[in-house]
C-alpha positions in Angstrom: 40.1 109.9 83.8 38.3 106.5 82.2 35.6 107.3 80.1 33.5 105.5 78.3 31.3 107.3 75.6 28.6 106.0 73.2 26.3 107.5 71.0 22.8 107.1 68.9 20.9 104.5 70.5 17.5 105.2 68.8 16.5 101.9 70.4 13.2 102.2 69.2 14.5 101.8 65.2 12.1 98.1 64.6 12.3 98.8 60.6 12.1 95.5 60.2 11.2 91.9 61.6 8.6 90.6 63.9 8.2 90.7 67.7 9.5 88.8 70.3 6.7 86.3 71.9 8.4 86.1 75.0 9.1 90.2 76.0 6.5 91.7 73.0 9.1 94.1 72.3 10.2 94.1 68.3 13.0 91.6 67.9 14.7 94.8 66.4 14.4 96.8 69.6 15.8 93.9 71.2 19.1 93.7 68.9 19.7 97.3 70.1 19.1 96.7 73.6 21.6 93.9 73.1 24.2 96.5 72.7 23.2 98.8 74.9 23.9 95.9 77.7 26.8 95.9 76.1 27.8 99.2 77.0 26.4 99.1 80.0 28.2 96.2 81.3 31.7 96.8 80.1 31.1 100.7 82.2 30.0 98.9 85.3 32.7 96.0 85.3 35.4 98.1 84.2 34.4 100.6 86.5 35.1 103.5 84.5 34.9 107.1 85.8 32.7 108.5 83.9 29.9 107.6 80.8 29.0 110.3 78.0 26.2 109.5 75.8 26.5 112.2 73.3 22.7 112.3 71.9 19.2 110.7 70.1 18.4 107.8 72.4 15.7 107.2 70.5 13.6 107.7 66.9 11.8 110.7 68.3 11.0 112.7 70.9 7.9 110.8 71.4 8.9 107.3 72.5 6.2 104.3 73.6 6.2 104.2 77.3 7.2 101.2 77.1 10.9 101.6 74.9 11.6 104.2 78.5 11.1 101.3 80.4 13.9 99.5 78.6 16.5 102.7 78.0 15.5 103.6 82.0 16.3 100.5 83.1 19.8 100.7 81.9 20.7 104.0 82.5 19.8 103.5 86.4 21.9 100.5 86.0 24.5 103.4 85.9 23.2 105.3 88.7 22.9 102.6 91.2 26.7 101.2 90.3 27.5 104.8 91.1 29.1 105.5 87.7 28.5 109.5 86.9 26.6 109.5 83.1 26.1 112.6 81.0 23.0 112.3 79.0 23.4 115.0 75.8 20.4 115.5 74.4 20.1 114.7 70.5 18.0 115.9 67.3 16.1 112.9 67.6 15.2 113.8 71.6 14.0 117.3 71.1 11.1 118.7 69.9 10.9 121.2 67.5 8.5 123.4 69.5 10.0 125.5 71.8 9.1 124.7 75.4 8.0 121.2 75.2 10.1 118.5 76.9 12.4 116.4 75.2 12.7 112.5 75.4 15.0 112.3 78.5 13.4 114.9 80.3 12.6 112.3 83.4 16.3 112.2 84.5 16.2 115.9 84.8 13.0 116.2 86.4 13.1 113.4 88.8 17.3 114.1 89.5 18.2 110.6 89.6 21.6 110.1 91.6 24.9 110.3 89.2 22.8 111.6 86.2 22.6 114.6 84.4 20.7 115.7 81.3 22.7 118.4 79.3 19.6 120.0 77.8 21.5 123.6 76.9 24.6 124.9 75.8 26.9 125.0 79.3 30.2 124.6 81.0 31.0 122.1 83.6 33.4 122.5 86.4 34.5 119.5 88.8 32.1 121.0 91.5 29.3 120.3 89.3 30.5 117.0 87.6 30.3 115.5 91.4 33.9 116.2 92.2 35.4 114.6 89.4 38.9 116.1 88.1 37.2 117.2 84.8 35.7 119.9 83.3 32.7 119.4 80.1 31.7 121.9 77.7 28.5 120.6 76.9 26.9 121.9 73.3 23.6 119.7 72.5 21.6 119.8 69.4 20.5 123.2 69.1 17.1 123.8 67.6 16.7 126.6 64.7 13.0 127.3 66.7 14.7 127.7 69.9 17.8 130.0 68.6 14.9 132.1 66.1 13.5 132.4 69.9 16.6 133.8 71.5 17.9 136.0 68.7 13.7 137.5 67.8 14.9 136.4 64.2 11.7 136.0 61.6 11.8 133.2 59.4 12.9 135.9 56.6 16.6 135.1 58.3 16.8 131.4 58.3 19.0 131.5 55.5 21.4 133.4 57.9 20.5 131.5 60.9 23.0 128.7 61.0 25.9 131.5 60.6 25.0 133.1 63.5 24.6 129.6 65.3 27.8 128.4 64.5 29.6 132.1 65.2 27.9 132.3 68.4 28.7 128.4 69.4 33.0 129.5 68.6 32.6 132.7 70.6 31.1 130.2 73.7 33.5 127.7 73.6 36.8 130.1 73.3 35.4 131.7 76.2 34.4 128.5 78.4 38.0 127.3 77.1 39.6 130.3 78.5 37.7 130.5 81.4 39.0 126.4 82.2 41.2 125.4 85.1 44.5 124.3 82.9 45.4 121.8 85.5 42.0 119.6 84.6 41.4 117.8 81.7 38.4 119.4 79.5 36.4 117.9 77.6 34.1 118.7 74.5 30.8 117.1 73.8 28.8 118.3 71.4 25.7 116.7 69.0 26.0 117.8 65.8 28.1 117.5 62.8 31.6 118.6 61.8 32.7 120.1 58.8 35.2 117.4 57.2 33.2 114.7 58.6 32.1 111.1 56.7 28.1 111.0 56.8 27.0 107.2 57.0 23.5 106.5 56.3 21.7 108.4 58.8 20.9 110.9 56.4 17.7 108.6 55.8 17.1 109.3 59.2 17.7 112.8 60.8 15.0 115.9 60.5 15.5 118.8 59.0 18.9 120.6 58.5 22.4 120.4 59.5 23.9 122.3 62.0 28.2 121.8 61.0 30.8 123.0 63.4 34.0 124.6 61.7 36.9 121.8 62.0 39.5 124.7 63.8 36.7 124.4 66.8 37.1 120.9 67.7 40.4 120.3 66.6 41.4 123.1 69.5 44.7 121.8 71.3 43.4 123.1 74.5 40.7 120.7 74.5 41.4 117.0 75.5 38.8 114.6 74.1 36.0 115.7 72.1 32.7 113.4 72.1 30.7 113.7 69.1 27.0 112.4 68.6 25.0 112.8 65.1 26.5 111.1 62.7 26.2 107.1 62.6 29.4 106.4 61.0 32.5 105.7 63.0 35.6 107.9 63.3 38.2 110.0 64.4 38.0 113.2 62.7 41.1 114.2 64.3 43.1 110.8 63.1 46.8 111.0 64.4 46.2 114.0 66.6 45.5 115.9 69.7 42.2 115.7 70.9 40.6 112.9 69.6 37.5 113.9 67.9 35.5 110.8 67.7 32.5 110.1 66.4 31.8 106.5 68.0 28.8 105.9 65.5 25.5 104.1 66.1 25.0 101.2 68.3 23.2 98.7 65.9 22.9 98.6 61.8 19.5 101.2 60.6 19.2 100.5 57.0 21.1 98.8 54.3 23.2 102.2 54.1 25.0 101.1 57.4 25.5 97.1 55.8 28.8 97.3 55.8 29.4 99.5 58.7 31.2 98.0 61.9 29.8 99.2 65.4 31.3 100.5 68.2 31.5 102.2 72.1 34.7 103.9 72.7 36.8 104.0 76.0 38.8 107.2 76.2 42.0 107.5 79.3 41.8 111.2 79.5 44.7 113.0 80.7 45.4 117.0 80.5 47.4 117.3 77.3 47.2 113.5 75.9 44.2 111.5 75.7 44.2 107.9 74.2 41.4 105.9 72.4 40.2 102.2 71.9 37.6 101.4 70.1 35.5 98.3 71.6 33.6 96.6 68.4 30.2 95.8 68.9 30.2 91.7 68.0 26.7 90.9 68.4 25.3 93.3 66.1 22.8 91.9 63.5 24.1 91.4 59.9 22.6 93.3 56.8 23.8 91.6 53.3 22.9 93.5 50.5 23.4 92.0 47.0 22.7 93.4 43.6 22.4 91.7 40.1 22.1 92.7 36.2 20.6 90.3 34.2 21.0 90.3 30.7 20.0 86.6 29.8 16.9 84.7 30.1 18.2 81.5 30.8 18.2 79.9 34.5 16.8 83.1 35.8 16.3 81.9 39.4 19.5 80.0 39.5 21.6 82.8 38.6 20.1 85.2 41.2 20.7 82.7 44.2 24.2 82.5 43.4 23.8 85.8 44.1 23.3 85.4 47.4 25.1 83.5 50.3 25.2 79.6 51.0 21.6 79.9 53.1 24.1 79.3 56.0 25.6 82.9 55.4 22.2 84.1 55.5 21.2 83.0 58.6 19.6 85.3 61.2 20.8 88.8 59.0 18.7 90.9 56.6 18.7 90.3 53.3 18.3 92.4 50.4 18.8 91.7 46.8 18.3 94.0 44.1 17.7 93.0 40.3 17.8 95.0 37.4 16.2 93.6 34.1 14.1 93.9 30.8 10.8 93.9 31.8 9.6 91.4 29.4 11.5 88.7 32.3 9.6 89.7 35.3 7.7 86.5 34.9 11.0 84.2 34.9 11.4 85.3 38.5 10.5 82.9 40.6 9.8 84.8 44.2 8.3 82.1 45.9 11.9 80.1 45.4 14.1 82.6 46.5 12.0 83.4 49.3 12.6 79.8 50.2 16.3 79.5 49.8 16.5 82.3 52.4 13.9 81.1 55.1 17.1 81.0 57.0 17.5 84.5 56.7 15.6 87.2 59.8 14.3 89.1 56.7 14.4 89.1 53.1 13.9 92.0 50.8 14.0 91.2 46.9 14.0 94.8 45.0 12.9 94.1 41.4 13.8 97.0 39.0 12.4 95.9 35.6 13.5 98.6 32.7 11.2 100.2 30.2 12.4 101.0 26.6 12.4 104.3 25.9 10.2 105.3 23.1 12.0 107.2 20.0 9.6 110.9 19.8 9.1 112.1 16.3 9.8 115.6 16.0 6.5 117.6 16.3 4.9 117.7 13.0 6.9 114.7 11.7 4.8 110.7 11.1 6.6 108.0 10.7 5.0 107.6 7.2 6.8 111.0 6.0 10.4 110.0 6.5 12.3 107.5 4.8 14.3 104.8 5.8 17.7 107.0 6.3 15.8 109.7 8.3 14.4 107.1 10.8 17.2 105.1 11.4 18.9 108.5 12.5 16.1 109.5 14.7 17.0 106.0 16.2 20.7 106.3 16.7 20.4 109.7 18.6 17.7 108.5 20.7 19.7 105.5 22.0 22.9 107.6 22.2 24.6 105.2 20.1 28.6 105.6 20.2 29.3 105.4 16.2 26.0 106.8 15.2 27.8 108.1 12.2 29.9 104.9 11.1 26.2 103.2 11.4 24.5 105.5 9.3 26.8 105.3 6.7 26.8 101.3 6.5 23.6 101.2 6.5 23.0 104.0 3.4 25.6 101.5 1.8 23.4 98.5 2.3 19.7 101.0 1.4 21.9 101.9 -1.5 22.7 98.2 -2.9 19.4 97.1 -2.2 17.8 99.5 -4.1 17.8 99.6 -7.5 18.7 102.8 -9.5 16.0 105.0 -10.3 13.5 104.0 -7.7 15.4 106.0 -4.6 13.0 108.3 -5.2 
């Protein structure tokens, strides 16, 4: 069994940049579809035997009309080559509101030929996976509205909720994975997170609370791949072992959280008992460079921050942010307009100026500035600057007080 299996499209991310004159669509959108043709085309020539995208194909569950055109097109791509696609829906698809349809709904309720939506909680067979010598336990993102629903639980047992999610999620799969023909490879796909798993930066992105699987769940030895969508950052939770628990991550760079973050697609041979993974890098992805600088002298202020940054060379076509820390009174030494100029080359530029205020030594209530002496203040000093040899300072400086003061007038 060849499978290919992707996850977190949200195609619809344009965070940043300008449109495209020539399609209209954000130039962001298009850097996503880029991959997505990516994935697309390596199923279709590769011919493999079956594609799971495990969840959020887009931002929301509200997409423009016209960002389904573009994920549509591609998915029937699939269909009309023939290639048999799962379609798990995500967090990002579903609504909150019970009853309303989720993002992908159309594949569902149009039936397009070789695709299927896996809206609930369910268990495959071959006979249902168009004859294939496979077997999917499908678990998408499960709503704490829609479970509240089933169980009649008030909103007095949310804090309880997930519990009873996650116990009644084991109990299903133990019995689906019972229930399985041994002789077929089975599968797990599931969109949510694992306990043990490495978050990426998609934290700035998801709504409202976790669902977490136990680890003992996945990491079952009578499973024989487990595709995981949710989390953006790539991995094998399962390193070294049997099943595979991957985590392919997100198909294009969201934020700066995700600069340093390699994307990937993953194709899986599935057999009963051993499965075997490679991980296809995503090259065309757009780069995200994000610098950050201290400055602690006044001198050559704009110099210093663009050596910084890349050659403008390096910076060409990626997003660029730079972050500067500094004393507030040299805001006016940074020139803007010239950094904004050495990186024209850049898609995007972002500079993040942090200037930092003084704190203000507070007087004890009751207490002027007038009523304590020299001694008294400089100690209301050290402690409010948390200085590290407040004590050897005080002392010096009741030496020097001492000499400069001549005897009789300390008081």
């Amino acid at each position: 069994m060849k499978l290919l299996h992707f996850a977190d499209a949200h195609i619809d991310m344009a965070n940043y940049g300008r449109h495209d004159p020539e399609t209209g669509l954000p130039v962001r959108v298009l850097d996503f579809l880029k991959s997505l043709d990516t994935i697309i085309d390596a199923a279709i020539s590769e011919k493999v035997d079956l594609v799971i995208f495990a969840g959020d194909a887009y931002k929301d569950r509200s997409p423009a009309p016209t960002f389904q055109r573009e994920w549509e097109k591609r998915i029937i791509r699939l269909s009309q080559a023939r290639i048999p696609t799962l379609l798990l829906v995500g967090n990002h698809d579903l609504s909150p509101a019970v009853g309303r349809a989720h993002a992908i709904q159309e594949f569902d309720t149009l039936q397009i030929p070789y695709v299927r939506v896996l809206q609930k909680p369910e268990f495959l067979l071959s006979k249902d996976l168009w004859d294939l010598p496979v077997q999917v336990i499908a678990m998408p993102w499960v709503s704490r509205s829609g479970f509240m629903a089933a169980l009649a639980a008030s909103a007095a047992d949310t804090s309880e909720l997930f519990s009873k999610i996650e116990s009644r999620i084991s109990e299903l799969v133990e019995d689906w994975i019972n229930e399985a023909d041994k002789s077929l490879p089975l599968i797990l796909t599931a969109h949510a997170s694992v306990e043990g798993a490495v978050f990426g930066a998609e934290r700035m992105v998801m709504m409202g609370s976790d669902l977490v699987l136990p680890i003992s769940l996945v990491k079952d030895r009578r499973l024989d791949y487990v595709a995981m969508g949710h989390i953006h950052k790539w991995q094998d939770v399962n390193r070294g072992e049997q099943p595979p628990v991957i985590y392919p991550g997100s198909i294009e760079r969201i934020d700066f959280g995700e600069a340093h973050d390699d994307k990937f697609f993953v194709i899986a041979e599935v057999t009963r008992g051993y499965s075997t993974v490679e991980w296809r890098k995503l090259t065309e992805t757009r780069p995200f460079i994000d610098r950050k600088k201290v400055l602690s002298s006044n001198e050559n202020v704009t110099e210093t921050l663009k050596s910084e940054l890349p050659s403008p060379a390096g910076m060409s076509g990626a997003i660029v942010r730079l972050t500067v820390e500094y004393p507030r009174e040299m805001d006016i030494l940074i020139d803007e307009s010239a950094l904004r100029e050495y990186t024209e080359e850049a898609f995007e530029f972002h500079l993040a100026k942090k200037p930092k205020v003084e704190a203000r030594v507070r007087l004890p209530e009751g207490q002027t500035i007038g009523s304590l002496s020299p001694l008294e203040l400089l100690d209301q000093y050290w402690r409010a600057t948390k200085a590290g040899d407040s004590d050897n300072l005080q002392r010096l400086a009741q030496e020097i007080i001492s000499e400069d003061i001549p005897s009789g007038e300390n008081s």
